[in-house]
ZAMARGU-4260 file (C-alpha; in steps of 0.2 Angstrom, whole numbers, plus 5000, padded with zeros to 4 digits):
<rodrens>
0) 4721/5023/5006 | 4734/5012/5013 | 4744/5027/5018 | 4733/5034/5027 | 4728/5019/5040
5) 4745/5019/5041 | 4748/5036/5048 | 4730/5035/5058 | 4737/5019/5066 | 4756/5029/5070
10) 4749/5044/5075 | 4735/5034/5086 | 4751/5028/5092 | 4763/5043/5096 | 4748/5050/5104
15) 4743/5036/5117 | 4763/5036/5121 | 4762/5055/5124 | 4747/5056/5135 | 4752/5042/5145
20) 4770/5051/5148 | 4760/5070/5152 | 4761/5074/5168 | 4746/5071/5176 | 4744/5088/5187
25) 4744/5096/5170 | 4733/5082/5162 | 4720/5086/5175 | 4720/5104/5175 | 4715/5104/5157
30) 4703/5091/5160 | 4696/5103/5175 | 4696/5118/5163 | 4687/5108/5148 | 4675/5102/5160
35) 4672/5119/5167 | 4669/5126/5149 | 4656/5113/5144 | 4647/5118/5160 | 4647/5135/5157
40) 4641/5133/5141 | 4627/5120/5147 | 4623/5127/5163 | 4622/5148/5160 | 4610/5145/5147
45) 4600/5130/5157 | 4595/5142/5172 | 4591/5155/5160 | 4580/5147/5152 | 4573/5137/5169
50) 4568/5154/5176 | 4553/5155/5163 | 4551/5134/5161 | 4549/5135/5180 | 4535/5150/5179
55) 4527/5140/5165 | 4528/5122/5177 | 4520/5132/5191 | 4507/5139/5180 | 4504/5120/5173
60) 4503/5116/5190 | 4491/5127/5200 | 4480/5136/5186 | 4479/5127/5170 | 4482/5110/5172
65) 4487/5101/5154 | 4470/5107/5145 | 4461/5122/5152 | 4446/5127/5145 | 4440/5147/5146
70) 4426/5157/5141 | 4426/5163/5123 | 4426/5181/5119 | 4411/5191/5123 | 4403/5177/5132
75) 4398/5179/5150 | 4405/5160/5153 | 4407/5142/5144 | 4389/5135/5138 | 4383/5118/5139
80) 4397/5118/5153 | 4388/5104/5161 | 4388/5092/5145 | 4406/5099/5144 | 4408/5092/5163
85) 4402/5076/5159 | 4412/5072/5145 | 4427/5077/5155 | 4421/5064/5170 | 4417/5052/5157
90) 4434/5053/5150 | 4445/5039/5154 | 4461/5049/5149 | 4456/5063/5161 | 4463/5060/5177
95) 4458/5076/5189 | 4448/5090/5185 | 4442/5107/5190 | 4430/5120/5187 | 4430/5138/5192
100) 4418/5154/5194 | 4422/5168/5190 | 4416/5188/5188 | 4426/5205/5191 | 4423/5213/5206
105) 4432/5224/5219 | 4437/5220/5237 | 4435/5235/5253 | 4443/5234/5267 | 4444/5247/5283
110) 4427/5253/5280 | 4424/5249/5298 | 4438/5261/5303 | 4437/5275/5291 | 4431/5288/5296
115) 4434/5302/5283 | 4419/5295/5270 | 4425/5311/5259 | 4441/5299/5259 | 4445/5288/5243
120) 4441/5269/5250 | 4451/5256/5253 | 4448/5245/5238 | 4456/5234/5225 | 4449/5227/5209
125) 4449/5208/5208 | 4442/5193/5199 | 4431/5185/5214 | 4432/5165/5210 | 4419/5154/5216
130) 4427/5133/5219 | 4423/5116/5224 | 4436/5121/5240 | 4441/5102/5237 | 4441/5098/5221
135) 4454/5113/5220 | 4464/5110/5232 | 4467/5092/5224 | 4470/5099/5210 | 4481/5113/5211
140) 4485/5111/5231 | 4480/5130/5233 | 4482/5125/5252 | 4499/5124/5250 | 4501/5141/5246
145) 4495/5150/5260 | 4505/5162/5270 | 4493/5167/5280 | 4480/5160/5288 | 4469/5144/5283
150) 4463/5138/5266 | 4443/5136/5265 | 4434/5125/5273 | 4418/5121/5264 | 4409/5116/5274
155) 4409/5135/5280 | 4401/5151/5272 | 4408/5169/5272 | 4426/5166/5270 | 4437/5173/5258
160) 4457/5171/5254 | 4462/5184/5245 | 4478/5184/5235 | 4493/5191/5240 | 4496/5203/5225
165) 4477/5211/5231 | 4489/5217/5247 | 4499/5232/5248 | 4513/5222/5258 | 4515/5210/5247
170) 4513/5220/5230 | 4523/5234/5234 | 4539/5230/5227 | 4531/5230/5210 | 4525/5248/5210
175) 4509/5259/5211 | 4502/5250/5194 | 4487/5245/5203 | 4476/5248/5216 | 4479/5236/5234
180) 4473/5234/5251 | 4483/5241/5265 | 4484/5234/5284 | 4473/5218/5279 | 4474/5201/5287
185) 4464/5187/5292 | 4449/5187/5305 | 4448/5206/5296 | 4430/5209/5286 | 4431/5214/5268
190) 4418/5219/5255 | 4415/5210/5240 | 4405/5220/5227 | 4398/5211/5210 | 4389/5216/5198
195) 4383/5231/5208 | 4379/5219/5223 | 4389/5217/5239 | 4392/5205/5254 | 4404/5208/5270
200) 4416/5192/5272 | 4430/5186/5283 | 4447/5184/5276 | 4451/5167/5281 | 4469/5167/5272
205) 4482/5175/5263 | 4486/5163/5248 | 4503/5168/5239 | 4507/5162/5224 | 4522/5165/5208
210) 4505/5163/5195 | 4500/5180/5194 | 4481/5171/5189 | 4482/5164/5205 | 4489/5178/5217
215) 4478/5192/5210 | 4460/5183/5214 | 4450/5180/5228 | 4442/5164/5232 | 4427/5159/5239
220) 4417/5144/5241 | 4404/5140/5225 | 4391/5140/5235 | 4395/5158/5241 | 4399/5164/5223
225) 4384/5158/5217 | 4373/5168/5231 | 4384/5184/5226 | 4385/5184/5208 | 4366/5178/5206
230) 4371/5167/5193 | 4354/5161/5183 | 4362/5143/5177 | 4378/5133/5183 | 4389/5137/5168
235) 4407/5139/5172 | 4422/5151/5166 | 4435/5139/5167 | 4438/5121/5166 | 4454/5113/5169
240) 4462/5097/5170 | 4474/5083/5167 | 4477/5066/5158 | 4487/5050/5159 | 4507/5052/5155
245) 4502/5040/5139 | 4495/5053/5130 | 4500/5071/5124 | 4491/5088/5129 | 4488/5091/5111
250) 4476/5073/5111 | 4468/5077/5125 | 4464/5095/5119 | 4459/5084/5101 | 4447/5075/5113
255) 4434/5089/5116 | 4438/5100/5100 | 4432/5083/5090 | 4415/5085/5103 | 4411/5101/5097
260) 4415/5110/5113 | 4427/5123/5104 | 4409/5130/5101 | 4407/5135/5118 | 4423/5137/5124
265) 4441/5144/5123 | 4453/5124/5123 | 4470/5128/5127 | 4486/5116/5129 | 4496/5123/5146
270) 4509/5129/5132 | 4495/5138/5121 | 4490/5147/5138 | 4506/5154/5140 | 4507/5171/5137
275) 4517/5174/5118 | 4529/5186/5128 | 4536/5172/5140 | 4540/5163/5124 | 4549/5174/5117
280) 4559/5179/5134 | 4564/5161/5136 | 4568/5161/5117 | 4579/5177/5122 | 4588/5169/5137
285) 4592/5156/5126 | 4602/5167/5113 | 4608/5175/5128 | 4617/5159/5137 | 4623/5153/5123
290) 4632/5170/5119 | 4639/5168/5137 | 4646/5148/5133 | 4653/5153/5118 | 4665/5164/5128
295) 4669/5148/5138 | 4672/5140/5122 | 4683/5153/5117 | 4693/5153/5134 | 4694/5134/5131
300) 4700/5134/5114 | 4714/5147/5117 | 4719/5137/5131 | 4720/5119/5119 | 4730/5131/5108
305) 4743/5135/5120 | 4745/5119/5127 | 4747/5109/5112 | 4757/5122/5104 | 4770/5123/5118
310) 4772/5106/5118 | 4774/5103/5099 | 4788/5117/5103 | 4796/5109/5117 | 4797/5093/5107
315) 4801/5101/5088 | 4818/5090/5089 | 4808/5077/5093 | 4796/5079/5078 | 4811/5083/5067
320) 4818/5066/5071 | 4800/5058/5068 | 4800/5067/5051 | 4819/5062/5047 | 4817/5042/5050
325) 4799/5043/5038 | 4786/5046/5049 | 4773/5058/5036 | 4768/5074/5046 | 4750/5069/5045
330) 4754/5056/5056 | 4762/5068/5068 | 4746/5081/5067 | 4736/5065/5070 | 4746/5062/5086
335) 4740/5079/5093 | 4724/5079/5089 | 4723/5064/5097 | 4727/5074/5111 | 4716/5088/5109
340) 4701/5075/5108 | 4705/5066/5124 | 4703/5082/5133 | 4687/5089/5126 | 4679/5068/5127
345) 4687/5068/5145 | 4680/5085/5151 | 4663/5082/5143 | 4660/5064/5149 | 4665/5073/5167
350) 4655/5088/5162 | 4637/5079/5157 | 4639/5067/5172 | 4640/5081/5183 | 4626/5089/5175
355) 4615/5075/5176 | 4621/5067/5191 | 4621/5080/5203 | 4616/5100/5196 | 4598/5095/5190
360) 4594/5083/5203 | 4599/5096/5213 | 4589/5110/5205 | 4573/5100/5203 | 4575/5097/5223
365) 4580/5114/5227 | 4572/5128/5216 | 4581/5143/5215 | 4570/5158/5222 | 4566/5171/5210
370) 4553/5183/5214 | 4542/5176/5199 | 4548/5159/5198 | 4556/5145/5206 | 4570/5143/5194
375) 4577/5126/5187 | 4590/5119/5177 | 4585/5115/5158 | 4598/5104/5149 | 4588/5093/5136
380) 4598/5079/5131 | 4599/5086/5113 | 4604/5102/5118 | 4619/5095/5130 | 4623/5083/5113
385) 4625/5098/5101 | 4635/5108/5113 | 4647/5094/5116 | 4650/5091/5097 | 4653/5110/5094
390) 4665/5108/5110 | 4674/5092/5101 | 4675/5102/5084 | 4683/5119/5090 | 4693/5111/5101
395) 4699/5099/5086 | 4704/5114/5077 | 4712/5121/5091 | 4725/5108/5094 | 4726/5104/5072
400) 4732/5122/5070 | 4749/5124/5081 | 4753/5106/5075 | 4751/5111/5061 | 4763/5126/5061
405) 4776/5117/5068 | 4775/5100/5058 | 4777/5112/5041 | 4793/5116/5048 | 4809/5113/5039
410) 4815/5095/5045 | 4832/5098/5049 | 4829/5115/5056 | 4818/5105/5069 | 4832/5093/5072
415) 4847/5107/5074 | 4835/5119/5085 | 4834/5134/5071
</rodrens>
């Protein structure tokens, strides 16, 4: 045991000498390099993933809130919604709320202007949804994403914004999956049609959103909905909301199951309403940019290889005499792992600093724009901690094994040269 402190302490001490005599261009290059590799291995996989984290944030943030609440299959809409409501008001963990109407429909434009009435009709199939225009907008600032035109006033009657995906401008680029409307825009008249019953309204916005529940519906005031849709009661299709940061969307969603209201309706954490598929995208992308890091990780260790083994080479005479006057070879080896570690610690420590200093600051600011998503950075702090071990250990073994090689090495060969 006493051996060994004594050569950790000597070869602690070989390799402090030896870095503090490296020249510091080529020091810094290698720190550059590490420090490039733990990006690449932290960064590739982070926006990978961030492209479906920052679909399922938007989704969180204008359609489902934390809990969101929908009508259970084969039901026309939630029951009781009304008792549901009031809980949810009552609630002190509840911090805003919505409810929505809602019934399939379809949307016809340019029936003023057509005048071939054997021609198909400019329509598209939609979910009409009937909102406090307020209460929304609080909640999922549906305002914000109009492109066209104004958000509802509700103080008005016979307005409509249509989503963007119902256009045939907009909806183009995805193909001719589904029907859309072509040459619509506001101050233009439209025809609802529900349940066999139809009313004319003015499209009073263009609302375009990366939720494709959002972007696919057309919104009207409750009031309107209600006169449309002749609905017999005031029960709802959806119910969404959100609670104090103290407590967890699974406690809140515990809240109304414990009150009976799974009875009457589908409750849904914002990650149980995300569709499986997305999960196992973002599970994919995962595998994916780690695949891509462990390249850099490669890359990195052939480079820790070459540079410790050209200096063990460069200074074999060197280790000879080291070995001659008594110093043990584990020593030596400790030395130039020593080195090794000072690069992978020093490029990592650069490496998470810039990561959480400047990239997801940056990315949080500044989305990137993808046609489905507004893509972030994902680094969780135990993700970026496992990565940098796996960096330290294959970097370790990288500089242990041309050490190695050359401190096995016939001790007076070294010294001569042979």
């Amino acid at each position: 045991m006493s051996n060994f402190r004594t050569s950790f302490k000597l070869g602690i001490f070989l390799g402090t000498k030896q870095l503090k005599r490296a020249n510091r261009s080529t020091t810094g290059l290698i720190i550059f390099i590490m420090t490039l590799t733990f990006l690449n291995l932290v960064v590739v996989s982070g926006i990978l993933v961030g492209l479906i984290v920052g679909g399922n944030n938007a989704n969180r943030d204008q359609y489902t809130g934390d809990v969101i609440m929908t009508t259970r299959a084969g039901k026309a809409d939630i029951q009781k919604s009304q008792d549901i409501l009031a809980t949810v008001r009552a609630d002190k963990n509840v911090t805003q709320y919505t409810y929505r109407f809602l019934s399939g429909g379809t949307v016809e434009a340019n029936y003023q202007t057509r005048t071939d009435f054997n021609a198909k009709a400019d329509t598209a199939g939609t979910q009409l949804t009937g909102i406090d225009a307020n209460r929304e907008n609080d909640f999922s600032h549906l305002s914000k994403q109009v492109v066209e035109g104004a958000y509802l006033d509700p103080s008005e009657s016979g307005y409509v914004v249509l989503g963007a995906n119902l256009l045939q401008r907009y909806s183009s680029s995805f193909g001719d999956g589904f029907d859309s409307l072509g040459g619509t825009y506001p101050g233009d008249r439209v025809k609802i049609t529900v349940d066999g019953k139809t009313q004319e309204f003015i499209v009073k916005g263009i609302l375009k959103s990366k939720v494709g529940d959002v972007s696919i519906r057309a919104f009207v005031t409750q009031g309107d909905f209600l006169r449309l849709a002749g609905r017999p009661s005031l029960d709802v299709n959806e119910i969404a909301l959100r609670h104090v940061p103290t407590i967890t969307d699974e406690a809140s969603k515990d809240t109304f199951v414990r009150s009976g209201f799974s009875d009457y309706a589908k409750i849904q954490t914002a990650t149980e309403a995300i569709p499986d598929f997305l999960n196992q995208i973002k599970t994919a992308f995962g595998v994916l940019g780690n695949m891509i890091g462990a390249i850099g990780i490669v890359v990195a260790s052939i480079t820790i290889f070459i540079v410790i083994f050209i200096n063990a080479v460069t200074r074999r005479k060197y280790i000879g005499i080291l070995k001659g006057i008594g110093v043990s070879p584990m020593a030596i080896q400790i030395s130039y792992l020593l080195q090794s570690m000072f690069y992978a610690v020093s490029g990592s420590i650069l490496g998470t600093l810039i990561l959480y200093g400047l990239l997801v600051p940056a990315f949080n600011a500044h989305p990137i724009n993808f046609p489905f998503s507004d893509g972030i950075l994902v680094a969780e702090p135990a993700g970026t901690a496992v990565r940098i071990v796996i960096l330290l250990i294959v970097t370790l073994i990288a500089g242990f094994i041309p050490a190695r090689m050359i401190v096995r090495k016939n001790t007076l060969d070294s010294i001569l040269g042979r």
